[in-house]
C-alpha positions as CSV (number, residue, x, y, z in Angstrom):
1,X,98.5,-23.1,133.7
2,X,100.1,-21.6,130.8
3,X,96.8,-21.7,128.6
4,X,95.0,-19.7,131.5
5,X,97.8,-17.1,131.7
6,X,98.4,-16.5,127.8
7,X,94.2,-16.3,128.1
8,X,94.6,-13.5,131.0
9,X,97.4,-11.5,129.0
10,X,94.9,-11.7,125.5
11,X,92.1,-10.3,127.9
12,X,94.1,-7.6,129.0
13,X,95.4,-6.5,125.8
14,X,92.3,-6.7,124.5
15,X,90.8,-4.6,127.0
16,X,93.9,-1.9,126.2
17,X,93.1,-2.3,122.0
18,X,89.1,-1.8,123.2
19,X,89.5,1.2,124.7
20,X,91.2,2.7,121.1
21,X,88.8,0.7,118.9
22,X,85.5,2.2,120.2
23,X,86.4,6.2,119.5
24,X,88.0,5.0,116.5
25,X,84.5,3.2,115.2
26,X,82.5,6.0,117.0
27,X,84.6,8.8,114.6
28,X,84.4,6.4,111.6
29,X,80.6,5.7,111.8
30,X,79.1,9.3,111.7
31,X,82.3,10.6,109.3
32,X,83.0,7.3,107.0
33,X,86.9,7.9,106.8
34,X,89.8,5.9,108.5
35,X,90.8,9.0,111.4
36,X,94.3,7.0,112.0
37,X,95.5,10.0,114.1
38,X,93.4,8.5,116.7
39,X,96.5,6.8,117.5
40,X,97.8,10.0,118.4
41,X,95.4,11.6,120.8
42,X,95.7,8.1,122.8
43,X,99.4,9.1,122.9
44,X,98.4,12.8,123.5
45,X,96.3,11.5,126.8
46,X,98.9,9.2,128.1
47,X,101.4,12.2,127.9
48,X,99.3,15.0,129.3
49,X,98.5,12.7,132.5
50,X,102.3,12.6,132.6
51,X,102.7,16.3,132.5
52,X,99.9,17.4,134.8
53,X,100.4,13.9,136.8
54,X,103.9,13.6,137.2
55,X,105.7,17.2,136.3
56,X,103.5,19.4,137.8
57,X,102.1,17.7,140.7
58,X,98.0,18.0,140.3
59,X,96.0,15.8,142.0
60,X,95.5,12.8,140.3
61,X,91.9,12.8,139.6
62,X,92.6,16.7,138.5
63,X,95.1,15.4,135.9
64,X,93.0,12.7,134.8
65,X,89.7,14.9,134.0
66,X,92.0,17.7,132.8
67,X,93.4,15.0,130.6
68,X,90.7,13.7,129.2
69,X,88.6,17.1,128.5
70,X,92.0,18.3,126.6
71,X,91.9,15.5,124.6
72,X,88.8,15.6,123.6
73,X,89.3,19.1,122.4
74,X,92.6,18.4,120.8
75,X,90.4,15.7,118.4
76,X,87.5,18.4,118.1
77,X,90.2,20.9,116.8
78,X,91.9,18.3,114.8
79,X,88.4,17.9,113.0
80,X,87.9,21.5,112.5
81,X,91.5,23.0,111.4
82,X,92.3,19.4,109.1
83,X,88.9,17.3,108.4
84,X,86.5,19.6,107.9
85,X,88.4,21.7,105.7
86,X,89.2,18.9,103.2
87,X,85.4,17.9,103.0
88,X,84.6,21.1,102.3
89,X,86.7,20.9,99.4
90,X,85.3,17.0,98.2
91,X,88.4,15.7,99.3
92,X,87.9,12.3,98.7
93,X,88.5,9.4,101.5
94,X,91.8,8.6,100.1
95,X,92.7,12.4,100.5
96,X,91.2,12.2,104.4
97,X,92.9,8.5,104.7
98,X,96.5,10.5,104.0
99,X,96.1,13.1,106.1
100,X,95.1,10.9,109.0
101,X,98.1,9.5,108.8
102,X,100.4,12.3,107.8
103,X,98.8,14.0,111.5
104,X,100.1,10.8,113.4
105,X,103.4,10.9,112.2
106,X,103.6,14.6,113.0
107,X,102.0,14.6,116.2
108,X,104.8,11.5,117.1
109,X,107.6,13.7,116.1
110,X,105.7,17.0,118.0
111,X,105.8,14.6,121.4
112,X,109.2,13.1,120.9
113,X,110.6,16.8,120.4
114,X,109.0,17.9,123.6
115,X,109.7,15.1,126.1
116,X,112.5,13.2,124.4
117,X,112.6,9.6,122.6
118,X,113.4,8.0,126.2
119,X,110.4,6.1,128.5
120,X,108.1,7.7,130.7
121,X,106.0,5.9,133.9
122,X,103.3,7.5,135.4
123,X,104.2,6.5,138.4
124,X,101.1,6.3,140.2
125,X,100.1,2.5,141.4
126,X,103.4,1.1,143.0
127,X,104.5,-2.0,141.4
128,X,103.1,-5.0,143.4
129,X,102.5,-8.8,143.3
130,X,99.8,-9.7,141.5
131,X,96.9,-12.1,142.3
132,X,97.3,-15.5,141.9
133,X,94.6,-17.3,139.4
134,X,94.0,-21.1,138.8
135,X,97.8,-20.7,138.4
136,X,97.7,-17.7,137.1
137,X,99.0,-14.0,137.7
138,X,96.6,-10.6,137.6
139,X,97.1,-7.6,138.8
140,X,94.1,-5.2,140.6
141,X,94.6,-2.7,138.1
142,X,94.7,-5.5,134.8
143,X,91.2,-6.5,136.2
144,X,90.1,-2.9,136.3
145,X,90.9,-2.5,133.1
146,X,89.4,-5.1,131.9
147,X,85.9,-4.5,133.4
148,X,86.2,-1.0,132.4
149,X,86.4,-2.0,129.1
150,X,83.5,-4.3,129.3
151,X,81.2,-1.5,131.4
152,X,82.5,1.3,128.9
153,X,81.0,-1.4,125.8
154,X,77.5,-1.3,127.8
155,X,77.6,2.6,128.3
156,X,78.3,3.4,125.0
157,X,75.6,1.2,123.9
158,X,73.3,2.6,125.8
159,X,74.1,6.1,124.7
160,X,73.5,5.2,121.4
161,X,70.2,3.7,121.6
162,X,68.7,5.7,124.5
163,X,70.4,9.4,124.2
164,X,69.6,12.1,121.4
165,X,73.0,13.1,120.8
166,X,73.0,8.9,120.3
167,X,70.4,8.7,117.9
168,X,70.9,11.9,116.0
169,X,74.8,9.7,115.6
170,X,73.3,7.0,113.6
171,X,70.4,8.7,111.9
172,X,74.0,10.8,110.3
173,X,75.9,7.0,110.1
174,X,72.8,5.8,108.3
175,X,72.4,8.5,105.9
176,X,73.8,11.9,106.1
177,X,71.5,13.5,103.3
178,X,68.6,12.2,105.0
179,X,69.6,13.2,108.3
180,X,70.1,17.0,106.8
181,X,66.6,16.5,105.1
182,X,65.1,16.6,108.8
183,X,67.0,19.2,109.7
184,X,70.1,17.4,111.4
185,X,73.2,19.5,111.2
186,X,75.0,16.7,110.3
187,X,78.7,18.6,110.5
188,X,78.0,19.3,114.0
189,X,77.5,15.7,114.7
190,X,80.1,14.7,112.7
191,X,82.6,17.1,115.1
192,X,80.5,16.2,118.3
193,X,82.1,12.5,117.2
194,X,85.1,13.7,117.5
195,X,84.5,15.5,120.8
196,X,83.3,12.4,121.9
197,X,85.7,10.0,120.4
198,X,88.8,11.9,121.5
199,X,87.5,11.6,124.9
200,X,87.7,8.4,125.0
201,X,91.0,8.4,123.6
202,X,92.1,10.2,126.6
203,X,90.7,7.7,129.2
204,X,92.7,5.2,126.7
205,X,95.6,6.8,127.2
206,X,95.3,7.6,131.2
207,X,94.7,3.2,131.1
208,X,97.3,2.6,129.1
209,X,99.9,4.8,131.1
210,X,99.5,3.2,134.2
211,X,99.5,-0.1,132.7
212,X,102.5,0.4,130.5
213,X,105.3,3.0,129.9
214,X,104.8,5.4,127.7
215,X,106.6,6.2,124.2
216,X,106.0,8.7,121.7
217,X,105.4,5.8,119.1
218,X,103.4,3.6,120.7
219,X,100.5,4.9,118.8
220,X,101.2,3.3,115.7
221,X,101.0,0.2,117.2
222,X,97.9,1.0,119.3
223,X,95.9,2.5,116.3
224,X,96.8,-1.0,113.8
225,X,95.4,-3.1,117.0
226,X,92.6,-1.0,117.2
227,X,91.8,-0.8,113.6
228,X,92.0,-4.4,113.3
229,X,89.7,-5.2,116.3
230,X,87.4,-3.2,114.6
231,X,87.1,-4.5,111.5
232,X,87.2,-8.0,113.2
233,X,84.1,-6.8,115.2
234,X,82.7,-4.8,113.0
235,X,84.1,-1.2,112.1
236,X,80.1,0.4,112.4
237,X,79.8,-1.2,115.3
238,X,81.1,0.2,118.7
239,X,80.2,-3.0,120.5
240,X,81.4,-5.3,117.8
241,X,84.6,-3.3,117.5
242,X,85.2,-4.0,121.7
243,X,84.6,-7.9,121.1
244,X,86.7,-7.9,117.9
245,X,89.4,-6.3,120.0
246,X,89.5,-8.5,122.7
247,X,89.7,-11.7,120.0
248,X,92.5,-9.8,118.5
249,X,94.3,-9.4,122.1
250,X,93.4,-13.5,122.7
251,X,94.3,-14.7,119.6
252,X,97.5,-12.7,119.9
253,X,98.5,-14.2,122.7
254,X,97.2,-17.8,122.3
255,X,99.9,-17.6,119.0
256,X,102.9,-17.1,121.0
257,X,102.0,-20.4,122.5
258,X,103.6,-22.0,118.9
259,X,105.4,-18.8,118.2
260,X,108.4,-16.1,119.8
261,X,106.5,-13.1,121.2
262,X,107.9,-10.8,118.4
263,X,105.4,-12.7,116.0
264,X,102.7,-10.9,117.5
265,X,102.2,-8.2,115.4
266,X,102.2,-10.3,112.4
267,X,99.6,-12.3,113.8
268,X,97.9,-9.2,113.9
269,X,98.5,-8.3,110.7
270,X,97.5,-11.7,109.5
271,X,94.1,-12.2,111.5
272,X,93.4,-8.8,109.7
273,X,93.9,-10.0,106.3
274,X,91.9,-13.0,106.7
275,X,88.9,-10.6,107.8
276,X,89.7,-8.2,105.3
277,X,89.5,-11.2,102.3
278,X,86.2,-13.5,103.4
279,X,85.0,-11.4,106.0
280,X,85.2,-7.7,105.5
281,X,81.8,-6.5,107.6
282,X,83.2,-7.8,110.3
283,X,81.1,-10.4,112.9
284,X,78.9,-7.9,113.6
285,X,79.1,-5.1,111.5
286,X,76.9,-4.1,108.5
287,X,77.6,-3.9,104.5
288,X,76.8,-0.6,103.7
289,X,79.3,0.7,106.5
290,X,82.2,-1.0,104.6
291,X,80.5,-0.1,101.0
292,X,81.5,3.2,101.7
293,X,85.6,3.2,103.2
């Protein structure tokens, strides 16, 4: 019984760290640079569902497109006032690596100015009993999330392989100056990533929300389970980068079996290391994506 529950709770936070890993590695594959602020338009969606949601009243599937299209404009501008800039200047990645996460820390700070350092709740789905499992305990929502996460893996695959925005993506992830060769404007790609990636960010944080409370820091801790589900899965791969997350979310959770709870993010930290050392493309990622961090 316990096995099956700690295997429920690893699927559902690995559902949670999907949902950040796949705009992360969608950003990362058409731009090659580590956008850690991703953390922080997570945290920007689960706050302005809150505002419109909660504060003001809209209706909640109001809130939750006006959340996500604002988010996905708050990446696209984050990309043209900081990103863009600094490439136009051959900033190098180390350069882009800092300001990512110079633009996470302030946009923490920004949040926990506005609406204080104390929890919010969405208070949308009333808390209820969950349903009871070969022993163990789900809620509706925690399977929603998880099959969203699993259809949202299939979608984005398809829109890569099938779409043109998709393709025009990886012709620019597989080579930029070849891309701009055939007349591929790669920059506007690169910020159409963003658009896109920030979006998702948004759903993220509208998931996330009414999962969990919400704290201005909790993208810190989002973005490092993210990052590391991706690189587990593969960081050019948006489908690897989902599976990676949910072995992150199940080993996670399988550890605190043998361990207390607050060894999780070491575990974390540690599964990451290990991929980092023997196994750095990931399981299903390619070398000439990591060649170039």
């Amino acid at each position: 019984m316990v096995l099956f529950q700690l295997l429920i709770n690893g699927f559902i936070a690995g559902a949670l760290y999907a949902l950040v890993a796949c705009g992360f590695t969608l950003i990362y594959s058409t731009n090659k640079f580590m956008h850690f602020a991703h953390g922080s338009s997570v945290v920007v969606g689960g706050y302005l569902l809150y505002s419109f949601f909660t504060l003001l009243g809209l209706p909640f599937y109001l809130a939750c497109a006006s959340t996500i299209l604002l988010t996905a404009v708050f990446g696209w501008g984050l990309y043209y006032a900081i990103y863009q800039p600094l490439q136009e200047r051959h900033s190098s990645n180390i350069i882009l690596l800092i300001a990512s996460i110079g633009l996470l820390i302030l946009f923490q700070n920004i949040i926990q100015v506005i609406f204080g350092p104390s929890v919010k709740s969405i208070g949308y789905i009333p808390i209820s009993k969950g349903i009871t499992l070969f022993g163990a305990i789900i809620t509706k929502l925690q399977i929603a999330l998880i099959a969203l996460a699993l259809l949202l893996s299939l979608v984005l695959y398809l829109f890569m392989q099938r779409t043109m925005l998709g393709r025009t993506m990886r012709a620019v992830s597989d080579n930029q100056q070849l891309a701009n060769i055939i007349g591929i404007n790669a920059q506007r790609v690169k910020a159409y990533s963003f658009l896109l990636g920030s979006g998702l960010a948004g759903l993220a944080g509208i998931l996330i929300g009414l999962e969990q409370n919400l704290v201005p820091t909790m993208g810190t801790e989002l973005m490092i389970k993210g990052f590391t589900g991706a690189v587990v899965g593969g960081i050019t791969s948006v489908p690897g980068a989902i599976a990676g997350s949910f072995i992150v979310g199940i080993v996670e959770n399988l550890g605190i079996w043998f361990l207390p709870s607050g060894y999780k993010n070491g575990i974390t930290f540690l599964l990451l290391f290990i991929f980092l050392l023997w196994k750095p493309t990931g399981l299903f990622g390619l070398n000439k994506g990591i060649k170039n961090v």
